[in-house]
Structure formats: structure tokens, C-alpha cells
KOLROBA-167585 format. One record per atom (N, C-alpha, C, O): x, y, z; residue number from 1. Coordinates in pm, whole numbers. Layout:
N
- c1, c2, c3, seq
- X, Y, Z, NUM
...
# end
This chain:
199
- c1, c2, c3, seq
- 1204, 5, -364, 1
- 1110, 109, -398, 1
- 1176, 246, -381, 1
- 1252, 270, -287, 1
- 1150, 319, -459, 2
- 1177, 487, -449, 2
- 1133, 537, -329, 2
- 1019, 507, -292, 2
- 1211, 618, -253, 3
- 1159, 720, -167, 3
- 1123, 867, -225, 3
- 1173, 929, -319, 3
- 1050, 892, -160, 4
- 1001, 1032, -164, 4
- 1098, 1163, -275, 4
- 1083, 1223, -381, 4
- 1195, 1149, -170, 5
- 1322, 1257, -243, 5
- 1385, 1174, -406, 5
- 1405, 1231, -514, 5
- 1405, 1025, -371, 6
- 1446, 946, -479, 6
- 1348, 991, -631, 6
- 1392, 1065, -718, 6
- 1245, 943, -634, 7
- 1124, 972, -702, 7
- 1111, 1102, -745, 7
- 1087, 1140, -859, 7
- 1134, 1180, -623, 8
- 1180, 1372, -720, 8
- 1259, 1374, -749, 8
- 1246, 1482, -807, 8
- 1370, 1343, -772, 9
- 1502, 1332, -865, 9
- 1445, 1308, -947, 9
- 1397, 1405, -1006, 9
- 1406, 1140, -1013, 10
- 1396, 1135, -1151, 10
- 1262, 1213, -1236, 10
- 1257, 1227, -1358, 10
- 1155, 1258, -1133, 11
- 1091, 1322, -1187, 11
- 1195, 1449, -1231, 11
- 1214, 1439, -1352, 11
- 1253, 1542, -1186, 12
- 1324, 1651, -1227, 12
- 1416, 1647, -1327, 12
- 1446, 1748, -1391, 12
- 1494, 1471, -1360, 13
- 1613, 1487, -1417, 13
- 1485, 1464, -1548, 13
- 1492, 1547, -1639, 13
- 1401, 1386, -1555, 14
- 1342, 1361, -1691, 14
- 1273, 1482, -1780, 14
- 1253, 1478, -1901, 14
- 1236, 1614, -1669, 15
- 1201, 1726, -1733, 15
- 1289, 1767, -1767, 15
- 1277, 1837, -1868, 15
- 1435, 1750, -1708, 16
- 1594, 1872, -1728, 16
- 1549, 1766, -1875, 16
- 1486, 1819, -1966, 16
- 1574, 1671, -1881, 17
- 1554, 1610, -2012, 17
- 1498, 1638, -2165, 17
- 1537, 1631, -2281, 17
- 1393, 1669, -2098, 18
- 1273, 1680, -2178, 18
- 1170, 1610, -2230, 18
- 1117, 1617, -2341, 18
- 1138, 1510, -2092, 19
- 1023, 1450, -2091, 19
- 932, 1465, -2025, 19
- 957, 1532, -1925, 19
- 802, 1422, -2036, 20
- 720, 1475, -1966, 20
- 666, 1307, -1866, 20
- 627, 1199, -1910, 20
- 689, 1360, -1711, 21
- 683, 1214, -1651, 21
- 494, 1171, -1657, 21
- 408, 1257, -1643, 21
- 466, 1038, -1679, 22
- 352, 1011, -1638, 22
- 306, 995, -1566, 22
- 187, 972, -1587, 22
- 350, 992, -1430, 23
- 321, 1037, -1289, 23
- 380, 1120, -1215, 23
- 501, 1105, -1199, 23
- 333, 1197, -1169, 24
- 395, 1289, -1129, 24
- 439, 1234, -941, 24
- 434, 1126, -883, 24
- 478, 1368, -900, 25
- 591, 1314, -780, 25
- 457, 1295, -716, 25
- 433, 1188, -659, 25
- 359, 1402, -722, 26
- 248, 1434, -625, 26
- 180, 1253, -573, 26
- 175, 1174, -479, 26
- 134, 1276, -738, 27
- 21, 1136, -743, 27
- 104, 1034, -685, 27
- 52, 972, -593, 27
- 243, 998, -723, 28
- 301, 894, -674, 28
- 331, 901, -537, 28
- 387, 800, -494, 28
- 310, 998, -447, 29
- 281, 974, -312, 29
- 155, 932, -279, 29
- 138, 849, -190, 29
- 76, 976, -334, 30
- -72, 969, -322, 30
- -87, 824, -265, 30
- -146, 783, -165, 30
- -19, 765, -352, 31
- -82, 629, -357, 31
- 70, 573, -300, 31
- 43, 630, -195, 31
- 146, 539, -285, 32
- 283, 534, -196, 32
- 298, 534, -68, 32
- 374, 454, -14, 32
- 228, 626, 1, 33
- 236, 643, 130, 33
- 99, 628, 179, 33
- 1, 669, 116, 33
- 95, 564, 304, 34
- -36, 482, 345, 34
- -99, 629, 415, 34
- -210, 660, 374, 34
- -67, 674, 467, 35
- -146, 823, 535, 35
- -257, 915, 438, 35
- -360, 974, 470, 35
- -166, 894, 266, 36
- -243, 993, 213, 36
- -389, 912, 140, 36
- -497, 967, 125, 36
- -354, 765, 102, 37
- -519, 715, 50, 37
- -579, 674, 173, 37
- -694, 633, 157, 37
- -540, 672, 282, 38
- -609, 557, 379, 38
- -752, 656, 405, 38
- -865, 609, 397, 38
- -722, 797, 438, 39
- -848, 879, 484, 39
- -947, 890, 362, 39
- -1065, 924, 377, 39
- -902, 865, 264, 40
- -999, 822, 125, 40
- -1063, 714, 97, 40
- -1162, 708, 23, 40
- -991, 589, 175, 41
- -1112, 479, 186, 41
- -1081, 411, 292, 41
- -1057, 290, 292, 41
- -1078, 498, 403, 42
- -1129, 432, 548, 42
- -1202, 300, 562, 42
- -1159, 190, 597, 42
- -1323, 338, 527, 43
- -1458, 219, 544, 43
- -1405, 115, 487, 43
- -1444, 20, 555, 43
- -1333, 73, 393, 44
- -1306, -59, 280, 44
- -1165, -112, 298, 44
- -1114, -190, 218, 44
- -1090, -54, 437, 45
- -982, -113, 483, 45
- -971, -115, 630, 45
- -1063, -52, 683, 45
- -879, -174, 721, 46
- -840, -198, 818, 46
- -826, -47, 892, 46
- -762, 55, 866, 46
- -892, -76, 967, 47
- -847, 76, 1091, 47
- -736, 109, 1059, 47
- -668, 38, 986, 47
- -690, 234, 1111, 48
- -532, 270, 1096, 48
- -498, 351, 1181, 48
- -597, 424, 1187, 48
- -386, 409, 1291, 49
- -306, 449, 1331, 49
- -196, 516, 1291, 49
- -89, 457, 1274, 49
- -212, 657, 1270, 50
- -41, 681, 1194, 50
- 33, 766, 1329, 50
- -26, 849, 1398, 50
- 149, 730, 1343, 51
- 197, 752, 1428, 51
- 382, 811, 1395, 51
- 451, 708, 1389, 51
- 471, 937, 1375, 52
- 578, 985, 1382, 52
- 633, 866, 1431, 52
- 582, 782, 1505, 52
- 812, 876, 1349, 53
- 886, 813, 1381, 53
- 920, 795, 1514, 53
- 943, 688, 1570, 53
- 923, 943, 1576, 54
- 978, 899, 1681, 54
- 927, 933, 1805, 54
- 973, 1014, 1886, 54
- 781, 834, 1815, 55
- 709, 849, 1938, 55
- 748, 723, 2022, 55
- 856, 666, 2005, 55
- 648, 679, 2120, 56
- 693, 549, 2189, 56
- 565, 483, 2180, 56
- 454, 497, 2231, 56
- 631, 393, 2080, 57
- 509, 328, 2000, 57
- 471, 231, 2096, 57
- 349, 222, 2108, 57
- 553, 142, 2181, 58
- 492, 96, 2292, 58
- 366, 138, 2351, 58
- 262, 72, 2356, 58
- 390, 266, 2399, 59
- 260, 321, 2495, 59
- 124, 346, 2384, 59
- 5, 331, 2412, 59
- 173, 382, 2277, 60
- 60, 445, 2206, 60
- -7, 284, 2196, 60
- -124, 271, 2230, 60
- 67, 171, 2151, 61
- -2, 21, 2139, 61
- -122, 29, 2253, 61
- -243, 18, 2233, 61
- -48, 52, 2387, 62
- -107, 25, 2515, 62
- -240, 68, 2518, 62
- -341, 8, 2555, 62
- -220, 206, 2463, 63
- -325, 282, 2494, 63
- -471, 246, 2386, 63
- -589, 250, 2422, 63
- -420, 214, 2257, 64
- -472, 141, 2172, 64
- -601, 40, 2220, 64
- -724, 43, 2212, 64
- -505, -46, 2272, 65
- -576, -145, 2368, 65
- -638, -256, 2271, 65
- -739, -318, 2303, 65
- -570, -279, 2148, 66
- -651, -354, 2061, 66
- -627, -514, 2075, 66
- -522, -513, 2140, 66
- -659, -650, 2055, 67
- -625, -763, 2083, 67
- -479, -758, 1995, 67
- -379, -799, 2056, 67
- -462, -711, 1857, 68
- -353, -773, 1766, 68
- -323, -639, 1734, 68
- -402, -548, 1762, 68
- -168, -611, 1654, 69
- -163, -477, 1586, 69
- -63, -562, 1492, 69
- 21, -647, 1518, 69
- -121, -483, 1335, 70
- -16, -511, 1251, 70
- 93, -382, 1227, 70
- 16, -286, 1227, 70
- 198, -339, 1212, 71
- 336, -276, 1238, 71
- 373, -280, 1047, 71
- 385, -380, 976, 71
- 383, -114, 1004, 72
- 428, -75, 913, 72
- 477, 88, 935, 72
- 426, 176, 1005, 72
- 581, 91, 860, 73
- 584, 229, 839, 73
- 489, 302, 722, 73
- 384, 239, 707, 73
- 499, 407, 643, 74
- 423, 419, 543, 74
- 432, 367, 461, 74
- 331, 387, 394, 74
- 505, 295, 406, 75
- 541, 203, 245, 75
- 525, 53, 303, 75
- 418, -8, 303, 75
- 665, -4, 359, 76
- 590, -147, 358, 76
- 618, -211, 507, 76
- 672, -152, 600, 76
- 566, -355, 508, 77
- 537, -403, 649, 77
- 678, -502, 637, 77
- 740, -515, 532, 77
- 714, -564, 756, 78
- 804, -629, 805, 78
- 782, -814, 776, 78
- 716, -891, 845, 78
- 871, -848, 638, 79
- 805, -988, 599, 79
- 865, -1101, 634, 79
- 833, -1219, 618, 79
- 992, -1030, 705, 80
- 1104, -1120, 781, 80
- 1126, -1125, 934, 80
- 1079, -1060, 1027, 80
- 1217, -1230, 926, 81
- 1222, -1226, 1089, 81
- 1073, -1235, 1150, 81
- 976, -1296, 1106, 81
- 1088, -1144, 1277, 82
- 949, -1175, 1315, 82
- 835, -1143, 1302, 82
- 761, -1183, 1393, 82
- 757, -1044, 1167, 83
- 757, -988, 1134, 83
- 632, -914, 1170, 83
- 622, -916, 1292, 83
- 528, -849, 1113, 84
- 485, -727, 1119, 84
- 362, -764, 1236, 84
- 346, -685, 1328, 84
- 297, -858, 1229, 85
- 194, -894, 1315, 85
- 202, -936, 1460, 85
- 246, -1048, 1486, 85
- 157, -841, 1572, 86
- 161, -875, 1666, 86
- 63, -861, 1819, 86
- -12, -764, 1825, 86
- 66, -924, 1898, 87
- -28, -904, 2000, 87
- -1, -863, 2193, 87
- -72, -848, 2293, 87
- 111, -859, 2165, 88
- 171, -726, 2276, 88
- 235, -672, 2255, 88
- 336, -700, 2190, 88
- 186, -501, 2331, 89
- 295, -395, 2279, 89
- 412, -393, 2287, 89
- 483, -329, 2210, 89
- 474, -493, 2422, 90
- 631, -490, 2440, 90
- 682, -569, 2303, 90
- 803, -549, 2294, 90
- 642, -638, 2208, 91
- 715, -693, 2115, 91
- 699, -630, 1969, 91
- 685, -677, 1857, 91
- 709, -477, 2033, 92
- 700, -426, 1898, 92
- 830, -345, 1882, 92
- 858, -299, 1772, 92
- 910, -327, 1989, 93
- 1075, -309, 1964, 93
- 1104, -420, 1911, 93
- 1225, -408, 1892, 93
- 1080, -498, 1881, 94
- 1183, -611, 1758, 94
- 1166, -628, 1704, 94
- 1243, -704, 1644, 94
- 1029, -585, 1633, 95
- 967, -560, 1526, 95
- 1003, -402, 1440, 95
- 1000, -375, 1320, 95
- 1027, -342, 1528, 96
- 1087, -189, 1492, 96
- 1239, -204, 1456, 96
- 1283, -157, 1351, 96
- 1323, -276, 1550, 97
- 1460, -267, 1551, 97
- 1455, -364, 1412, 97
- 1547, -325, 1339, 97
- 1407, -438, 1369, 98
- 1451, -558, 1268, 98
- 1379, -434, 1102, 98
- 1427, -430, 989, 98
- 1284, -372, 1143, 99
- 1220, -294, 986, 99
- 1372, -160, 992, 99
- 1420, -124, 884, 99
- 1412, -120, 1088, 100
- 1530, -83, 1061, 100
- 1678, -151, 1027, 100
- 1759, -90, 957, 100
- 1697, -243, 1066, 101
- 1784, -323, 1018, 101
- 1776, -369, 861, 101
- 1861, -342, 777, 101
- 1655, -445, 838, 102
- 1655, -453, 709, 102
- 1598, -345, 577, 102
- 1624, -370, 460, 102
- 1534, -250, 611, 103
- 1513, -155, 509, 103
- 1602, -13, 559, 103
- 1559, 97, 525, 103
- 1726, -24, 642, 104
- 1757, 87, 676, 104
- 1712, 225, 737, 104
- 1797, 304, 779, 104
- 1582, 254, 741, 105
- 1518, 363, 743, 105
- 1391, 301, 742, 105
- 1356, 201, 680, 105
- 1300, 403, 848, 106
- 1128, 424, 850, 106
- 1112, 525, 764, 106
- 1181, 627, 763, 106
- 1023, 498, 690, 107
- 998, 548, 609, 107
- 839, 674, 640, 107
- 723, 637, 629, 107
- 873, 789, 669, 108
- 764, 849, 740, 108
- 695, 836, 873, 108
- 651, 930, 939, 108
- 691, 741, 897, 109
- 642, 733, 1038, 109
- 581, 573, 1043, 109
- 590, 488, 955, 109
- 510, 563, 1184, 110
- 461, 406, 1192, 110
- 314, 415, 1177, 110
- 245, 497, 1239, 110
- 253, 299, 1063, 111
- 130, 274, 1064, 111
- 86, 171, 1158, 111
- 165, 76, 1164, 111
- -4, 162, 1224, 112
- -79, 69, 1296, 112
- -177, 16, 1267, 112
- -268, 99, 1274, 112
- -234, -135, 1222, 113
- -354, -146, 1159, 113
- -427, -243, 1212, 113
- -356, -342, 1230, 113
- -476, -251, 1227, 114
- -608, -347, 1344, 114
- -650, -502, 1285, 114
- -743, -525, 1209, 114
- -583, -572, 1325, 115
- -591, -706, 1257, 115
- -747, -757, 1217, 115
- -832, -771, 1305, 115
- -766, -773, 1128, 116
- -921, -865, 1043, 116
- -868, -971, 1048, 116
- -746, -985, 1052, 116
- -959, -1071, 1048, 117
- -979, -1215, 1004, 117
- -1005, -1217, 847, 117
- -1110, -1188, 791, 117
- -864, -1265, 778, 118
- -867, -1286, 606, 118
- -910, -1422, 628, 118
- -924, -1482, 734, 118
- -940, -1479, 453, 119
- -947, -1611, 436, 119
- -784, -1632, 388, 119
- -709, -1536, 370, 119
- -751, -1744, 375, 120
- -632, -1755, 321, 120
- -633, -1805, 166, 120
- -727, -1865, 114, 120
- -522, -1774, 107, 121
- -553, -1735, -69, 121
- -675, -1678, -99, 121
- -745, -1745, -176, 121
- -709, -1601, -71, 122
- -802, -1486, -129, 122
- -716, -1359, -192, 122
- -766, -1278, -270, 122
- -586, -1353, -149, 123
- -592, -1207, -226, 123
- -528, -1203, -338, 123
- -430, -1267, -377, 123
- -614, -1092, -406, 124
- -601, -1052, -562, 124
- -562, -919, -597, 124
- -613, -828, -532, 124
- -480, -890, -688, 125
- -428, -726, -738, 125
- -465, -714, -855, 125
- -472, -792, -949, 125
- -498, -568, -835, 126
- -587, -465, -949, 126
- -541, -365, -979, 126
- -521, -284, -889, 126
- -514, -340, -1081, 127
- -471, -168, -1134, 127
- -604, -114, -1162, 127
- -714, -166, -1179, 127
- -557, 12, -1163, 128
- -646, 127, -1221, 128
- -558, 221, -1232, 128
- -461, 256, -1164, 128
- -632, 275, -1383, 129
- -494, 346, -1483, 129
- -641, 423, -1531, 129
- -748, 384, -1577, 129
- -571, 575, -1485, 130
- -729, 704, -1545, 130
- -844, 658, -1487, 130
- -948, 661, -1553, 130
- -844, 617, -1375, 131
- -972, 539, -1303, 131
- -1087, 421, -1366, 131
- -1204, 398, -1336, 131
- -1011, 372, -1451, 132
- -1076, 234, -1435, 132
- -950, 130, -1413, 132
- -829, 112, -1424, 132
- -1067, 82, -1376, 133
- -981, -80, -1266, 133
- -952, -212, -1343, 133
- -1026, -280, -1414, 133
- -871, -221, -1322, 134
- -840, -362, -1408, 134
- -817, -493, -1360, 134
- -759, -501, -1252, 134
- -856, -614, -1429, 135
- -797, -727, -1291, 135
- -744, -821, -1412, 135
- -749, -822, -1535, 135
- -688, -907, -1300, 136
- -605, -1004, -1410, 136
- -704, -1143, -1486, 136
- -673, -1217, -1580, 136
- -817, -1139, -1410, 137
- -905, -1243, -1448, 137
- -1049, -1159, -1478, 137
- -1053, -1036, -1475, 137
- -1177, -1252, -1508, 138
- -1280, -1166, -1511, 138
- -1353, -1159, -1367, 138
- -1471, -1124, -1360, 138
- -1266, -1201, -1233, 139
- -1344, -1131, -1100, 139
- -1300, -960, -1079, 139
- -1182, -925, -1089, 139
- -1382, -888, -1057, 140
- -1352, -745, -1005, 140
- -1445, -751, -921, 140
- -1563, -766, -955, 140
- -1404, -740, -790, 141
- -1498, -695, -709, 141
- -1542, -567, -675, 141
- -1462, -475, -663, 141
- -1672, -551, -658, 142
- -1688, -389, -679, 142
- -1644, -288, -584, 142
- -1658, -169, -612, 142
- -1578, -336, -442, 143
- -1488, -245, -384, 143
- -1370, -184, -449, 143
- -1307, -90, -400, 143
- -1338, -250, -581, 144
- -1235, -224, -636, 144
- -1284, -113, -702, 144
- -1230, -14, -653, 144
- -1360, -83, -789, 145
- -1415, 41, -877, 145
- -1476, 123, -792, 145
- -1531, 225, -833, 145
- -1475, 82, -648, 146
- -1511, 243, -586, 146
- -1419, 319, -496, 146
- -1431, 423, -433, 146
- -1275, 187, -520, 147
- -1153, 259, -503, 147
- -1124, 348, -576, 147
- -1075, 456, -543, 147
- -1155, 307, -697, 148
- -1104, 383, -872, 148
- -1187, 526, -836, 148
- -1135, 635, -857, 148
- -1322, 513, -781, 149
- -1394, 656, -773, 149
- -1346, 765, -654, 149
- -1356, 888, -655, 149
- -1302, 696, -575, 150
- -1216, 786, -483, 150
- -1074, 854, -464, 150
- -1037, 956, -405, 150
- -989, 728, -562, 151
- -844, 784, -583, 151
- -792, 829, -671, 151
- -757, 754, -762, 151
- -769, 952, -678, 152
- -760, 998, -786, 152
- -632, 1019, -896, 152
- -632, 1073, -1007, 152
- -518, 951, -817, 153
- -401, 863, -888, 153
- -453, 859, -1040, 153
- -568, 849, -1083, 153
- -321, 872, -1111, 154
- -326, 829, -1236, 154
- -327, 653, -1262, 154
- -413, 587, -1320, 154
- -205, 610, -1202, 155
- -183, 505, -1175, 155
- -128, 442, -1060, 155
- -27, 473, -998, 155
- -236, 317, -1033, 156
- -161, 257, -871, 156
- -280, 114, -886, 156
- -385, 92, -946, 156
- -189, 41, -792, 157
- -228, -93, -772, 157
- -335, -102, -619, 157
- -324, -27, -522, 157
- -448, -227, -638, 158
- -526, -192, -515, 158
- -494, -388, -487, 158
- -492, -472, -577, 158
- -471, -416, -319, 159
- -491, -548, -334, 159
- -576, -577, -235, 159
- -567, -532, -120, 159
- -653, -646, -272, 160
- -791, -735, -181, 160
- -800, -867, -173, 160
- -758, -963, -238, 160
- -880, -846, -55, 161
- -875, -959, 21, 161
- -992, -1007, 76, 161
- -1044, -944, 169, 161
- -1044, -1110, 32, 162
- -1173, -1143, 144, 162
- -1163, -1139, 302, 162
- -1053, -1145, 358, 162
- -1307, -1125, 385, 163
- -1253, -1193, 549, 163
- -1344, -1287, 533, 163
- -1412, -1308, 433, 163
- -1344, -1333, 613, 164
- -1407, -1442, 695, 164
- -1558, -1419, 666, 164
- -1617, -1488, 583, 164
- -1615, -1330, 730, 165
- -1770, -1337, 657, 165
- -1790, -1291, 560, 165
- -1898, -1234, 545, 165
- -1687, -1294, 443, 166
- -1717, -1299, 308, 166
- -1716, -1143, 282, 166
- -1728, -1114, 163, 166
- -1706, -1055, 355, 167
- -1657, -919, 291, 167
- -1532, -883, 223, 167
- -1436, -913, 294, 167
- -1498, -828, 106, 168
- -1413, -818, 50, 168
- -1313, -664, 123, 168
- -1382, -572, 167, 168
- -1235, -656, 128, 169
- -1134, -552, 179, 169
- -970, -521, 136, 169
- -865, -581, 114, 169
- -1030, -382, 141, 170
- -855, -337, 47, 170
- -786, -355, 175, 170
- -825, -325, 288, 170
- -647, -422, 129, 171
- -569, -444, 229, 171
- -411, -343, 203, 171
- -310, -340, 275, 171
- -430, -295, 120, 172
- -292, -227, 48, 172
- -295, -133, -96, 172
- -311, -190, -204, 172
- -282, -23, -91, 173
- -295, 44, -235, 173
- -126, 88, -247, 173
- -55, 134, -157, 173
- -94, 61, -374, 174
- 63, 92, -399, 174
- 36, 140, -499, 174
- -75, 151, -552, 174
- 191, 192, -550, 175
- 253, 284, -637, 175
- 248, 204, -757, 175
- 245, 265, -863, 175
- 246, 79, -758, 176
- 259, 21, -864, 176
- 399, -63, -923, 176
- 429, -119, -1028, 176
- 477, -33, -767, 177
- 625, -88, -812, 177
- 571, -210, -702, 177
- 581, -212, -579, 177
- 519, -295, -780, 178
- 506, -453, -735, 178
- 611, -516, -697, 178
- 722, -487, -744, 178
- 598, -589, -628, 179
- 734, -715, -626, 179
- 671, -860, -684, 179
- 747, -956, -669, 179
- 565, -883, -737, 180
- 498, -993, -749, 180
- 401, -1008, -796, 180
- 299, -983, -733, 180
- 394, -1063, -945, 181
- 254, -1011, -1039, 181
- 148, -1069, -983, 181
- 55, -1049, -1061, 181
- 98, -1153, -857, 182
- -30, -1179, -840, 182
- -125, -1222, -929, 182
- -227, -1158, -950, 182
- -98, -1332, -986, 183
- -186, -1365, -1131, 183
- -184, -1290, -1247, 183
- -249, -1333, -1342, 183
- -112, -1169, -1260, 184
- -76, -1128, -1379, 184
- 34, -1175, -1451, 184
- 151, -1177, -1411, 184
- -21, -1224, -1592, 185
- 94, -1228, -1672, 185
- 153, -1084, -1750, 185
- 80, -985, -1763, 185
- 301, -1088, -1800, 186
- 338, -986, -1853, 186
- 270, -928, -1974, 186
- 299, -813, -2008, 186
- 177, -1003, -2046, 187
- 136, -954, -2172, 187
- 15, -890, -2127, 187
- -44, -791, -2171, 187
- -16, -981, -2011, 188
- -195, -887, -1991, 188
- -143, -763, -1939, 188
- -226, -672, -1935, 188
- -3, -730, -1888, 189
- -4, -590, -1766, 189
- 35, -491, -1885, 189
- 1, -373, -1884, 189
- 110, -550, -1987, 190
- 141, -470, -2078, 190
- 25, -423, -2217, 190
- 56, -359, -2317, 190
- -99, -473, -2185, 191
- -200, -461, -2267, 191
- -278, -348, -2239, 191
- -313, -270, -2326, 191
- -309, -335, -2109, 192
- -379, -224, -2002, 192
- -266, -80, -2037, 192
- -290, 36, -2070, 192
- -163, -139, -2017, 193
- -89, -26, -2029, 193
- -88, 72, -2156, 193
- -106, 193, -2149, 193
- -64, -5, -2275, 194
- -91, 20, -2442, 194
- -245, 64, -2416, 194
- -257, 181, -2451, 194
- -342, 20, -2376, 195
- -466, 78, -2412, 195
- -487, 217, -2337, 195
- -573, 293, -2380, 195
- -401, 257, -2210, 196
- -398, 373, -2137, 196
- -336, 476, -2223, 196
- -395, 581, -2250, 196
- -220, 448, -2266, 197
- -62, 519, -2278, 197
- -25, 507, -2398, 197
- 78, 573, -2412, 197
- -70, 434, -2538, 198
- -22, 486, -2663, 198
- -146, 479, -2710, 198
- -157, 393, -2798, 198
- -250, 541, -2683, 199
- -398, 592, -2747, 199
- -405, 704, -2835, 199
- -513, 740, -2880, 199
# end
């Protein structure tokens, strides 16, 4: 994924160009970095914690006092090794030392997010492109279109998740640089796109 500075490069080299980018650097943080949508839909995701690189995330856990904490920086969580989910604060240095090892760099600072009870295979990804929402099948759940009413992104991906008593919950809003179409095939992602973008 692009960082911050990465992402203003090619936004800049494509204007030295003479194109005009379809997202801009702004929006693509918007939705990129977990700090800036999370205070936009609080209620319809997991508590959160944002916390500077370089505090002592130990104590702040402590103080927390929560049964579980899941461990991200602003972009993404730890899917290796041991990874992002955990339930004492002392084992969150090896959880820190290993998201530096393998992505080189924290990326903004550390998110903290308060573990829910998911179902397992429940989750599903949704675009919304000019604020309507799109899904890869005919389920949309309607937390999803009142993501679309709050974020005001051009374009970005929302993924949900049921819990346990059947409430649906955003668990992740991205930029849109997926690693994994989630029930999308390439013709449906490229259909949404044509109906946005050569109108």
C-alpha cells in the first residue's frame, strides 16, 4: 500500500503530467488512515484507541483495562506471526517488534480496538464510489449506506461483519487498494467502476 508521502508523489507527478487524479491525496487519507473515518462512524465499529508511535503502549493497555486488545497501526493489523489480537499488555512488544519487522515502519501511530464477538465467515466488502454503496451480491446491509452518508470519500471500500447477536459492524474502511476481492469478481468491480467514471 502507498504511504502518505508515496501517494503525494503520484498525485503531483500526474498533474506535472497533466492529469487530473481521481482521488485526491486528501480523500485518500480520509479513508486510509483509521484516525480520520473512525470519529465518523464510531457507533457502527469497534471502540478505538489512537495512540503516537512512540508512547508505552504497554501502560496505556494497562490502563485501558480491557479483557482483549486488537493492535494496529493506522493502515493495517499484524496477520503473521503472532499476530494482532491480544489479551495482556506485556505481549504487545512482540506484537509491535514483529509489525516492525515485517512492514518496516508504523505507520502513524498505534490503533487499539476492543475485541467484539464476530461470527465466523460473515464478512463481506462493499464499495462506495460518489456515495452509493455497492456489494458484490444482492445483500447490502444498511450499515453500509449509512457509511456512504457519512464518508465523504470519493472512493473507498467498507468491510462488515456480523457479531454474535446478529448486529452487523464495520470492521475496516480502506482506500480501496484490496489485497483480496472478497466475493468480487473482476467484471462486477470493473462494472461499478464504468458506471462511476466513464459517464
Amino acid at each position: 500500500m502507498l504511504s502518505a508521502a508515496e501517494y503525494g508523489s503520484l498525485v503531483s507527478f500526474l498533474v506535472q503530467a497533466g492529469a487530473r487524479p481521481v482521488i485526491s491525496a486528501e480523500d485518500y487519507l480520509a479513508s486510509h488512515h483509521l484516525p480520520n473515518w473512525y470519529p465518523l462512524i464510531f457507533d457502527l465499529t469497534p471502540e478505538t484507541r489512537v495512540f503516537p508511535s512512540d508512547c508505552d503502549l504497554e501502560t496505556e493497555l494497562r490502563a485501558l483495562a480491557w479483557p482483549e486488545y486488537f493492535i494496529k497501526d493506522y493502515v493495517k493489523s499484524l496477520k503473521t506471526s503472532v499476530g494482532s489480537r491480544i489479551s495482556k499488555p506485556e505481549q504487545v512488544s512482540a506484537v509491535v517488534a514483529d509489525m516492525q519487522r515485517f512492514r518496516g515502519v508504523i505507520e502513524g501511530g498505534f490503533c487499539v480496538r476492543r475485541v467484539e464477538s464476530f461470527l465466523p465467515d460473515t464478512e463481506r466488502r462493499y464499495f462506495v464510489l460518489d456515495g452509493v454503496a455497492h456489494a458484490a451480491s444482492d445483500d447490502m446491509p444498511p450499515i453500509v449506506h449509512e457509511c456512504a452518508k457519512r464518508l465523504r470519500s470519493r472512493f473507498y471500500s467498507v468491510d462488515v461483519v456480523r457479531r454474535t447477536d446478529g448486529q452487523h459492524r464495520i470492521v475496516e474502511v480502506g482506500d480501496g487498494q484490496v489485497s483480496d476481492s472478497v466475493g468480487w469478481t473482476p467484471k462486477q468491480f470493473a462494472a461499478i467502476l464504468a458506471e462511476h467514471f466513464l459517464r
